[in-house]
Chimera marker file (.cmm) of the C-alpha trace (Angstrom):
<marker_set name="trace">
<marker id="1" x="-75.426" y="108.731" z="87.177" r="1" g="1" b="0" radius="0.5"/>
<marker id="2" x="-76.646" y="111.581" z="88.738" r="1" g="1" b="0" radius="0.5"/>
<marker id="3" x="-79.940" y="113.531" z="87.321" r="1" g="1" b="0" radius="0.5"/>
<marker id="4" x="-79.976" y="117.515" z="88.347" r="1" g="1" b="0" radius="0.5"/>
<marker id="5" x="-83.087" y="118.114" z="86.605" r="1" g="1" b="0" radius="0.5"/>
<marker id="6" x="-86.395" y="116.663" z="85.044" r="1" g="1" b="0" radius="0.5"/>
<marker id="7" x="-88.190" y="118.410" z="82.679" r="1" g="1" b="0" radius="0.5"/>
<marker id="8" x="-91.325" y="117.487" z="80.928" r="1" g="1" b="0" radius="0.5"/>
<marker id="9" x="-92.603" y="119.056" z="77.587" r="1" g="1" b="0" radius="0.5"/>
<marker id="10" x="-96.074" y="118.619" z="75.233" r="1" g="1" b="0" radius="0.5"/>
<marker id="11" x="-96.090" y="119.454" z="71.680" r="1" g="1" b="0" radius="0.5"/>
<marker id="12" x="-99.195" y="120.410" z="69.727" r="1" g="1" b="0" radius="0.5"/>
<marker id="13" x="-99.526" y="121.951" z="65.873" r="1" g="1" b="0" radius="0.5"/>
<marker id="14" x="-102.128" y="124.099" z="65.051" r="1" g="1" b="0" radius="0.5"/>
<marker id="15" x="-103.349" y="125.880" z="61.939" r="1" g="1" b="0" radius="0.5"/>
<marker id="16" x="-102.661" y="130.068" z="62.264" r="1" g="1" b="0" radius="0.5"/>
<marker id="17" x="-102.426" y="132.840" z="60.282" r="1" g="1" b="0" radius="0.5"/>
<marker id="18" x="-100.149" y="136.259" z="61.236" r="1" g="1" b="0" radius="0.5"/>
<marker id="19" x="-98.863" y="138.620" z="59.391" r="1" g="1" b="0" radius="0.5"/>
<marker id="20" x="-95.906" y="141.069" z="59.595" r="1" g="1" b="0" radius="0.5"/>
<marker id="21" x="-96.537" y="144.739" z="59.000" r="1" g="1" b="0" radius="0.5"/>
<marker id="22" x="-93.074" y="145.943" z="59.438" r="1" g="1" b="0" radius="0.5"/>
<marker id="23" x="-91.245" y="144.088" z="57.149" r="1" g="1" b="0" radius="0.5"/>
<marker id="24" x="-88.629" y="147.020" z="56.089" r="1" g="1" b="0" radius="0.5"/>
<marker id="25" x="-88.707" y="148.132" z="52.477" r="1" g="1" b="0" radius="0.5"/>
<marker id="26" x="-84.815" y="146.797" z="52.444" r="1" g="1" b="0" radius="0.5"/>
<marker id="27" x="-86.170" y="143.166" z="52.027" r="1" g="1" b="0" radius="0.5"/>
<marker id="28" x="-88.001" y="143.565" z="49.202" r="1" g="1" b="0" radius="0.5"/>
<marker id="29" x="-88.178" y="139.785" z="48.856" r="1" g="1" b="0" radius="0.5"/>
<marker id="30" x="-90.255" y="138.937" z="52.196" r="1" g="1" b="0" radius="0.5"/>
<marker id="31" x="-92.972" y="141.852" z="51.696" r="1" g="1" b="0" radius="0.5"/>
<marker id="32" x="-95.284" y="139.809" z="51.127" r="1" g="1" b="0" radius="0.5"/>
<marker id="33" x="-95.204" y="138.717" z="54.735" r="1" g="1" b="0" radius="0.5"/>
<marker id="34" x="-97.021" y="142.212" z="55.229" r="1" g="1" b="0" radius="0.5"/>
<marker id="35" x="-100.028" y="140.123" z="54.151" r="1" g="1" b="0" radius="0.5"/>
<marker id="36" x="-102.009" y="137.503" z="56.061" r="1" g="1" b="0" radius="0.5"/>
<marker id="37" x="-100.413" y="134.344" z="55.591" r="1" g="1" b="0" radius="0.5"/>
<marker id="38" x="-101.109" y="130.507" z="56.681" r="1" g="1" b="0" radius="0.5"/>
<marker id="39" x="-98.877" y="128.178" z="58.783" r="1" g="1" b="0" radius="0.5"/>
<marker id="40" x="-98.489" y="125.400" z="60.787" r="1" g="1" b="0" radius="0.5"/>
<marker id="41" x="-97.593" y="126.681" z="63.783" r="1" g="1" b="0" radius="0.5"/>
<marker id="42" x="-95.636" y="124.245" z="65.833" r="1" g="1" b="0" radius="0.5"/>
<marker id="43" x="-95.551" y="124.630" z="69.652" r="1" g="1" b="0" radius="0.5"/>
<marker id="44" x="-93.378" y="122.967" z="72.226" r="1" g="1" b="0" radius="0.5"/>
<marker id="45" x="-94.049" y="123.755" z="75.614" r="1" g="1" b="0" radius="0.5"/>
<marker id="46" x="-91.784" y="122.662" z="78.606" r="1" g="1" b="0" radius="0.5"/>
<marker id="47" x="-92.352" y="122.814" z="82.278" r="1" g="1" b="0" radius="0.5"/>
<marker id="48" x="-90.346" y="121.400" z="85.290" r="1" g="1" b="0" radius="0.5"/>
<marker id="49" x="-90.915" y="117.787" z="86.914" r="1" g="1" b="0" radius="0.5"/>
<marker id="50" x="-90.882" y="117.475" z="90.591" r="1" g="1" b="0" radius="0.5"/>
<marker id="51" x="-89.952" y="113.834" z="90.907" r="1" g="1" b="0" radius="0.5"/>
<marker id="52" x="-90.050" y="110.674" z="87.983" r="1" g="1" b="0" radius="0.5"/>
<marker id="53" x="-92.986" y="109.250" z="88.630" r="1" g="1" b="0" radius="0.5"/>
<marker id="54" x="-94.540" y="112.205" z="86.161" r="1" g="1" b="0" radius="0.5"/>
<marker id="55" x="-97.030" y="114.008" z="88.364" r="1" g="1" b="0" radius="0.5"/>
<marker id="56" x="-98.328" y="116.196" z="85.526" r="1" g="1" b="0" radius="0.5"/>
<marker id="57" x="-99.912" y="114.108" z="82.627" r="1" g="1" b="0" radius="0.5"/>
<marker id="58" x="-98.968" y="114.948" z="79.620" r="1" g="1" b="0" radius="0.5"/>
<marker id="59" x="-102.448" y="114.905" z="77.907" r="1" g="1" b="0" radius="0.5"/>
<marker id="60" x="-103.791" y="116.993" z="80.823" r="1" g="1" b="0" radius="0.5"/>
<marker id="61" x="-100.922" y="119.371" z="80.204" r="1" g="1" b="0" radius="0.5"/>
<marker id="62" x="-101.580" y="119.433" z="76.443" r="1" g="1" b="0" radius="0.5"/>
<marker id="63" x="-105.280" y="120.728" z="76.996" r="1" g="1" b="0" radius="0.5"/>
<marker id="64" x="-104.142" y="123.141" z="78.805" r="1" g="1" b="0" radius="0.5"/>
<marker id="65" x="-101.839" y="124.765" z="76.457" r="1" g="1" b="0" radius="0.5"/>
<marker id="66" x="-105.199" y="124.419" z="73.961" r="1" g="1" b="0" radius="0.5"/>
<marker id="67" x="-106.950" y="126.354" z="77.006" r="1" g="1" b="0" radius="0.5"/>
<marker id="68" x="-104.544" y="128.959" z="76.909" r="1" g="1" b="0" radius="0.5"/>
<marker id="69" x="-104.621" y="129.522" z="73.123" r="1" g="1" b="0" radius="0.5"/>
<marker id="70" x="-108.085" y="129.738" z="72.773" r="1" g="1" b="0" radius="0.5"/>
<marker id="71" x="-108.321" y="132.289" z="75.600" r="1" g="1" b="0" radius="0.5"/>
<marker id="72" x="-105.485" y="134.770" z="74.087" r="1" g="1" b="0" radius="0.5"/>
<marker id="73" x="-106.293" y="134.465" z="70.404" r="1" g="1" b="0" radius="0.5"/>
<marker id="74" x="-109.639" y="134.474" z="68.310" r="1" g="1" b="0" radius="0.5"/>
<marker id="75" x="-110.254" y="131.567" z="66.162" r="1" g="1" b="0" radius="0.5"/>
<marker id="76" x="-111.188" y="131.327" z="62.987" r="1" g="1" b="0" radius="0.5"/>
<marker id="77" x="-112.968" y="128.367" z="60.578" r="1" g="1" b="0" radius="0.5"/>
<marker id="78" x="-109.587" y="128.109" z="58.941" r="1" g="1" b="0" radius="0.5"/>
<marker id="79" x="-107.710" y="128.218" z="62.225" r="1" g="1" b="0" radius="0.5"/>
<marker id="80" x="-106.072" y="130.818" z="65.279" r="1" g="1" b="0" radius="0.5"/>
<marker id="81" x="-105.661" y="134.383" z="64.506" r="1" g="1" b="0" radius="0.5"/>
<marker id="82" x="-102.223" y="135.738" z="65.644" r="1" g="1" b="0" radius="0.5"/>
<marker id="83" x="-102.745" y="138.837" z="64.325" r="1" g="1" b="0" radius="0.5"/>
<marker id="84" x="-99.242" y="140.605" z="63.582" r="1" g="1" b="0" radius="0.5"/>
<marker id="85" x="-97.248" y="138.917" z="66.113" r="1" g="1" b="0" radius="0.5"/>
<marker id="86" x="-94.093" y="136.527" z="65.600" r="1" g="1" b="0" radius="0.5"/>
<marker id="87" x="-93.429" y="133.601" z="66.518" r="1" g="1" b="0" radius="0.5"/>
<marker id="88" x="-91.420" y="135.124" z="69.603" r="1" g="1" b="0" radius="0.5"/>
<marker id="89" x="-94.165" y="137.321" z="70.480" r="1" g="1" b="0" radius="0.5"/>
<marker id="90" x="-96.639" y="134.151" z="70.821" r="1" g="1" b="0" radius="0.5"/>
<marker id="91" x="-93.882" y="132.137" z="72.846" r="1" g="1" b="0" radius="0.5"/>
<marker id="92" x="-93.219" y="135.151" z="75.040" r="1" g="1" b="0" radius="0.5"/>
<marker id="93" x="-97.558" y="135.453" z="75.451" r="1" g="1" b="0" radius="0.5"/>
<marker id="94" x="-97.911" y="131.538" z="76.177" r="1" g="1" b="0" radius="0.5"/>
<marker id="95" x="-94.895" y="131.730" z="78.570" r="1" g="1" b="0" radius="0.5"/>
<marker id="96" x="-96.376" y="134.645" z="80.795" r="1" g="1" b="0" radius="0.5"/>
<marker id="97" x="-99.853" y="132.940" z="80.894" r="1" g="1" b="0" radius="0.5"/>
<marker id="98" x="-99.222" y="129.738" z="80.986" r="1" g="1" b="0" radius="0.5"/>
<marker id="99" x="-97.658" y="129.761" z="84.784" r="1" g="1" b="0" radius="0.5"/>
<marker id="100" x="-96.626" y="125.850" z="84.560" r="1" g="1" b="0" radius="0.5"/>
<marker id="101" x="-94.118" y="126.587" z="81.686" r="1" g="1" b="0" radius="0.5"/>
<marker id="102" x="-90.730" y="126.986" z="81.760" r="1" g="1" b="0" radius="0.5"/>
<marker id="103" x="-90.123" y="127.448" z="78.172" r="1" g="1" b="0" radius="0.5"/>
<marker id="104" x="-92.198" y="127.800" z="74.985" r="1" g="1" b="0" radius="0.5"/>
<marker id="105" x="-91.379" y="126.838" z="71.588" r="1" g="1" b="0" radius="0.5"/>
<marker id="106" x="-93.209" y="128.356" z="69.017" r="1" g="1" b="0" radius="0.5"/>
<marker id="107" x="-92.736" y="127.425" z="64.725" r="1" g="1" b="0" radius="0.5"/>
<marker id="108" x="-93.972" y="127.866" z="61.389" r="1" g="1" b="0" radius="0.5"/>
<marker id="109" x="-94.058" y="124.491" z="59.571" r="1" g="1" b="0" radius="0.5"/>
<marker id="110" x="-91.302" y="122.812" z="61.464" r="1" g="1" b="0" radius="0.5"/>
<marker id="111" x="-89.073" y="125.131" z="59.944" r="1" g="1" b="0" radius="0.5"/>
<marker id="112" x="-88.311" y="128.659" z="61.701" r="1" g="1" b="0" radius="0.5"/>
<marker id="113" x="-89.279" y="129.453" z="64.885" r="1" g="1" b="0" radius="0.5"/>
<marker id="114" x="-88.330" y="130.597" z="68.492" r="1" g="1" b="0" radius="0.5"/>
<marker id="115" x="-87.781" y="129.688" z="71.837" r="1" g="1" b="0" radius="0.5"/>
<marker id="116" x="-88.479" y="132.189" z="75.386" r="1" g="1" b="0" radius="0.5"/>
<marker id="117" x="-87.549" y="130.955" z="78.199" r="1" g="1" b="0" radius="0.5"/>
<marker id="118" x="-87.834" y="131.801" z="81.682" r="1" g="1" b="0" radius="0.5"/>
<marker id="119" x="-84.413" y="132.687" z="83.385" r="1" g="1" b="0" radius="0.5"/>
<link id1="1" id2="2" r="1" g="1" b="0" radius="0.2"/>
<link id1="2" id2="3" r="1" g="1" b="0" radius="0.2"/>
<link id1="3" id2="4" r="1" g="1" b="0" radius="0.2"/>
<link id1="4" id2="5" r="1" g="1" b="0" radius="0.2"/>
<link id1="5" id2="6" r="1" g="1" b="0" radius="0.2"/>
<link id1="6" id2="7" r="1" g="1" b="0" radius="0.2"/>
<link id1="7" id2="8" r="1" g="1" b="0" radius="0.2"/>
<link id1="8" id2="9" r="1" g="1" b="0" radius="0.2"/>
<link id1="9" id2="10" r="1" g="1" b="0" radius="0.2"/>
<link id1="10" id2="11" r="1" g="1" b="0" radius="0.2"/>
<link id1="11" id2="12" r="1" g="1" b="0" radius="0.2"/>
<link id1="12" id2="13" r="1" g="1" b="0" radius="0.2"/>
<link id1="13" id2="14" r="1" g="1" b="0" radius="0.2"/>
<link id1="14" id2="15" r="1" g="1" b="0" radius="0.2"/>
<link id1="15" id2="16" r="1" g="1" b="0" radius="0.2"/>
<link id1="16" id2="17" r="1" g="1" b="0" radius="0.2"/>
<link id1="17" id2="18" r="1" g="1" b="0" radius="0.2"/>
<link id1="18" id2="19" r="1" g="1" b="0" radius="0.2"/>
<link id1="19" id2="20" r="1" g="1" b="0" radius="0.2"/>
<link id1="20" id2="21" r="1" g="1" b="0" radius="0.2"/>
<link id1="21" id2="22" r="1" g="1" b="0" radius="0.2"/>
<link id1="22" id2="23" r="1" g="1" b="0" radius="0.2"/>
<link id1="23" id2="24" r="1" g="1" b="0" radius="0.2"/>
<link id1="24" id2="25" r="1" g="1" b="0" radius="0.2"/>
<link id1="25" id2="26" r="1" g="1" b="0" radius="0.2"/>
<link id1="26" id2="27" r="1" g="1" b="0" radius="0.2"/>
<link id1="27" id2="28" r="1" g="1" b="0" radius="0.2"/>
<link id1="28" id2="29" r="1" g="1" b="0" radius="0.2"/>
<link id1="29" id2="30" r="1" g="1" b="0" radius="0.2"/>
<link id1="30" id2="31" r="1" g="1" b="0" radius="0.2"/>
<link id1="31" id2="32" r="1" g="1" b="0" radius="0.2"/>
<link id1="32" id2="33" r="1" g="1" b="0" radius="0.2"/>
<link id1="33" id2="34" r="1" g="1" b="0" radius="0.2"/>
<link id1="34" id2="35" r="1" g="1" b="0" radius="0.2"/>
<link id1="35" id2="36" r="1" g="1" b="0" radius="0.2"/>
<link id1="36" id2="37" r="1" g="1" b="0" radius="0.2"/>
<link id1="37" id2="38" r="1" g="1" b="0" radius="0.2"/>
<link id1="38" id2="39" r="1" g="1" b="0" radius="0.2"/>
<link id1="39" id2="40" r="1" g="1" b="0" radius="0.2"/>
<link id1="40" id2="41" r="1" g="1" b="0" radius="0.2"/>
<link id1="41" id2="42" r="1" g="1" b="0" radius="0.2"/>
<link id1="42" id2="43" r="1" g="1" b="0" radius="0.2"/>
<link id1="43" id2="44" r="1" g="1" b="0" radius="0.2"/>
<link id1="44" id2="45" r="1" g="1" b="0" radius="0.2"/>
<link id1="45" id2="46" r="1" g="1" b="0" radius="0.2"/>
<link id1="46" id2="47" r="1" g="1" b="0" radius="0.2"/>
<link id1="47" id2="48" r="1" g="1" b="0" radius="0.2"/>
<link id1="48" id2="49" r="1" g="1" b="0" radius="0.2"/>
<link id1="49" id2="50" r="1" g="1" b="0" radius="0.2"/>
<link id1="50" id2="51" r="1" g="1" b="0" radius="0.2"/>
<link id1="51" id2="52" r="1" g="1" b="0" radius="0.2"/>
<link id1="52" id2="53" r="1" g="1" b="0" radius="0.2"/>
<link id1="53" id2="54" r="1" g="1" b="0" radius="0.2"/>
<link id1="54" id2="55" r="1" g="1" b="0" radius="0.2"/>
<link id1="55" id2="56" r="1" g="1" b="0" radius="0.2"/>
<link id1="56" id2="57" r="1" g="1" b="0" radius="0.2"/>
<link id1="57" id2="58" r="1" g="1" b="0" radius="0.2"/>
<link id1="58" id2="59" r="1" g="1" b="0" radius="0.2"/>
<link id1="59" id2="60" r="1" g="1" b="0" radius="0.2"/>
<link id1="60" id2="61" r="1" g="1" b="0" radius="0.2"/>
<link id1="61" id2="62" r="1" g="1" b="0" radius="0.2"/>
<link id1="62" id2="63" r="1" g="1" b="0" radius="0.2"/>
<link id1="63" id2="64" r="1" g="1" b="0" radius="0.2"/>
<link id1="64" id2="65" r="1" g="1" b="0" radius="0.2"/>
<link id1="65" id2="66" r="1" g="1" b="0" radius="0.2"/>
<link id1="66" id2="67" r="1" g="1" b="0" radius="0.2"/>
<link id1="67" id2="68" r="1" g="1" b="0" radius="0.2"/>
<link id1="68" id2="69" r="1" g="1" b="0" radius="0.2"/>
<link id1="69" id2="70" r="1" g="1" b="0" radius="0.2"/>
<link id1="70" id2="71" r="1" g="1" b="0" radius="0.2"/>
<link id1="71" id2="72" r="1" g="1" b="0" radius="0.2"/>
<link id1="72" id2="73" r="1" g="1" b="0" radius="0.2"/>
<link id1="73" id2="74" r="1" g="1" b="0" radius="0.2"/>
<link id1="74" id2="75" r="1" g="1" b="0" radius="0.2"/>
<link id1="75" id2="76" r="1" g="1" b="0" radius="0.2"/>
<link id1="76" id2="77" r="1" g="1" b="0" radius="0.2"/>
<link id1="77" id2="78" r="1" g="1" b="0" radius="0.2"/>
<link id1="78" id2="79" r="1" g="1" b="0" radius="0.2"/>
<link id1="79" id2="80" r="1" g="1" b="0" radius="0.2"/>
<link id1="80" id2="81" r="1" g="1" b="0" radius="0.2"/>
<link id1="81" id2="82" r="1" g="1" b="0" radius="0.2"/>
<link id1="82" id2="83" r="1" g="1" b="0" radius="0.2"/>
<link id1="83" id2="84" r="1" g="1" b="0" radius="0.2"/>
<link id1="84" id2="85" r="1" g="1" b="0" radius="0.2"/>
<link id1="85" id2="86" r="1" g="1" b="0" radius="0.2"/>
<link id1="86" id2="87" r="1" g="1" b="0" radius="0.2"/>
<link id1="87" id2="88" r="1" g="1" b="0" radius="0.2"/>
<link id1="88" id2="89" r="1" g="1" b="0" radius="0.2"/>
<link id1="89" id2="90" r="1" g="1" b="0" radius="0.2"/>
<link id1="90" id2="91" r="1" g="1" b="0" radius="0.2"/>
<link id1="91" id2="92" r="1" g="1" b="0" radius="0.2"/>
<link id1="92" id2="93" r="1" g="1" b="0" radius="0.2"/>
<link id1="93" id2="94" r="1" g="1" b="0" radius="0.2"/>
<link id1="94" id2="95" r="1" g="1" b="0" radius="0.2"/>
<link id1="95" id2="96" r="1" g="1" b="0" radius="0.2"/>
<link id1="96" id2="97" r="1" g="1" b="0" radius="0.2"/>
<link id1="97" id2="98" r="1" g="1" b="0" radius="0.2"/>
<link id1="98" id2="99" r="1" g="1" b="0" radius="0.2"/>
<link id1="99" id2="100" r="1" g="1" b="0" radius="0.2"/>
<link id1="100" id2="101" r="1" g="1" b="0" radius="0.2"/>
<link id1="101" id2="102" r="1" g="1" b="0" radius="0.2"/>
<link id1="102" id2="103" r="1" g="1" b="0" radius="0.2"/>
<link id1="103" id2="104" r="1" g="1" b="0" radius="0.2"/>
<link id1="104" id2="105" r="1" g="1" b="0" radius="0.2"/>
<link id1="105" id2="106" r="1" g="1" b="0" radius="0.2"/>
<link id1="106" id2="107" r="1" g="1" b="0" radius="0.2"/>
<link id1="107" id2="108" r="1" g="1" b="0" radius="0.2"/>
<link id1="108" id2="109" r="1" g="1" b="0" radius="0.2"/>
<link id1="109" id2="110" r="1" g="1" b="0" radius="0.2"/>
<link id1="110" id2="111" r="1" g="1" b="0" radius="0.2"/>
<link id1="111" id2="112" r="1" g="1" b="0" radius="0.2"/>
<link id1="112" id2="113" r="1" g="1" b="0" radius="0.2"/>
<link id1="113" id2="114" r="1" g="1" b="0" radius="0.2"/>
<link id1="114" id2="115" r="1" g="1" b="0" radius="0.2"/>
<link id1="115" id2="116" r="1" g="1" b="0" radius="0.2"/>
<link id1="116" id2="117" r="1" g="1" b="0" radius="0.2"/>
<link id1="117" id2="118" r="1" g="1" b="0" radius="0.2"/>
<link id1="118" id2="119" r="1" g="1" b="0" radius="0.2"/>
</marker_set>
């Protein structure tokens, strides 16, 4: 067995709140998403393995990505402030400033989400 490729990836869930301010007046039954809402914002991040003998460490990694986040968004006492952006508009921010990553993840309670990736 032959392995092309060895990828590593660290998950982390934190508490958010976005909204979306352009939900069209066609979907009358998502406006209130125009409001600021809670979720559990689930994030995957994956980034590329030189060899198998795992020369990034995956809790180093993992503070990182908590780095990152509290450098692009504000916090709150209830939890992150994403403002109006989606779920692919956080992936897409993560990806471009967190160099190490080679694909971001980004959910709302396990549920519906995203994934950007670097091509």
């Amino acid at each position: 067995m032959s392995i092309i490729k060895c990828t590593g990836f660290v998950s982390l869930n934190v508490e958010g709140f976005h909204s979306w301010k352009d939900v069209p007046e066609y979907m009358p039954h998502v406006l209130f998403l125009r409001e600021r809402h809670r979720h559990l914002f689930n994030f995957k991040v994956h980034f590329t393995l030189e060899g198998y003998n795992r020369e990034e460490e995956f809790f180093t990694v993992q503070k990182e990505l908590k780095e990152v986040l509290a450098y692009l968004y504000p916090a709150s006492p209830l939890g992150i402030e994403f403002g109006d952006r989606s779920c692919e508009r956080i992936a897409l921010e993560v990806l471009e400033y967190f160099k190490k990553s080679t694909k971001v993840e980004v959910s709302e309670d396990g549920e519906n989400g995203a994934i950007v990736e670097a091509v």
